[in-house]
C-alpha positions as CSV (number, residue, x, y, z in Angstrom):
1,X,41.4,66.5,103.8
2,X,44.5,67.2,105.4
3,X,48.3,67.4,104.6
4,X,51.2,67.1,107.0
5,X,54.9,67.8,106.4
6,X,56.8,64.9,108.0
7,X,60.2,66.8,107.3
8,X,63.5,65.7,105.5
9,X,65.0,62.4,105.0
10,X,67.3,60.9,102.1
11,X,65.8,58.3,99.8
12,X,67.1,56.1,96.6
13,X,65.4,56.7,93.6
14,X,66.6,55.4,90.0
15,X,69.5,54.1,92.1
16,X,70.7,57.8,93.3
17,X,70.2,59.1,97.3
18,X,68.2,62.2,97.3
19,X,67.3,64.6,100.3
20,X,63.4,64.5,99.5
21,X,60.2,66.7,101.8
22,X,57.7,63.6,103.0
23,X,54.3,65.0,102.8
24,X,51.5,63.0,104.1
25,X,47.9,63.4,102.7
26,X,45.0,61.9,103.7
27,X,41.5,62.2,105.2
28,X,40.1,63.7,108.7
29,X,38.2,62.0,111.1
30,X,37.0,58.3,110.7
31,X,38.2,58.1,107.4
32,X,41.8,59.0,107.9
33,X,41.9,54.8,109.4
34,X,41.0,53.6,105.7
35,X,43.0,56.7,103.2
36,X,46.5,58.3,103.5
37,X,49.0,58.3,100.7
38,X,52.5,59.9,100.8
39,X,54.4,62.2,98.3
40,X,58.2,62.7,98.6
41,X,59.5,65.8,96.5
42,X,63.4,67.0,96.0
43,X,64.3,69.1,98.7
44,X,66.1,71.4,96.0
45,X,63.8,72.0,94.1
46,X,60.1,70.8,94.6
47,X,60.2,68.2,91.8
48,X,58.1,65.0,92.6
49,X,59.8,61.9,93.1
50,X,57.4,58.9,94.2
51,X,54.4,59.0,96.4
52,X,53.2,55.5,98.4
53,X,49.6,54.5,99.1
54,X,48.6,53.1,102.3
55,X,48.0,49.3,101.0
56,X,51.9,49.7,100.1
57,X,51.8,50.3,96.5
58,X,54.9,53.0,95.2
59,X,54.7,54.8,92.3
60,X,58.5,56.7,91.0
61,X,59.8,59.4,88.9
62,X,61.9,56.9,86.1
63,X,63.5,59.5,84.5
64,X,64.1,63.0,84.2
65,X,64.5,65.4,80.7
């Protein structure tokens, strides 16, 4: 397995722009053509806030407490 830090960039999430980390995380080698998801986290303060699988499915933080 390996994980990459693509950097900064500013996404929307429950409607909001937020400076998020991409981090891209996947397999090595051959397999790397057919697995990779992404994760974005607040740049602030680490929290998650939606991650994307290669076939294009999203999943999102909704809500905070």
């Amino acid at each position: 397995m390996k994980t990459e830090n693509k950097g900064v960039e500013t996404i929307t999430v429950s409607g909001k722009k937020v400076e998020a980390i991409r981090v891209k995380w996947g397999s090595t080698g051959l397999r790397s053509k057919f697995y990779s998801q992404t994760f974005w986290f607040r740049k602030s303060d680490g929290v998650y806030l939606k991650s994307k699988v290669e076939h294009g499915e999203f999943s999102e933080l909704i809500s905070e407490e």
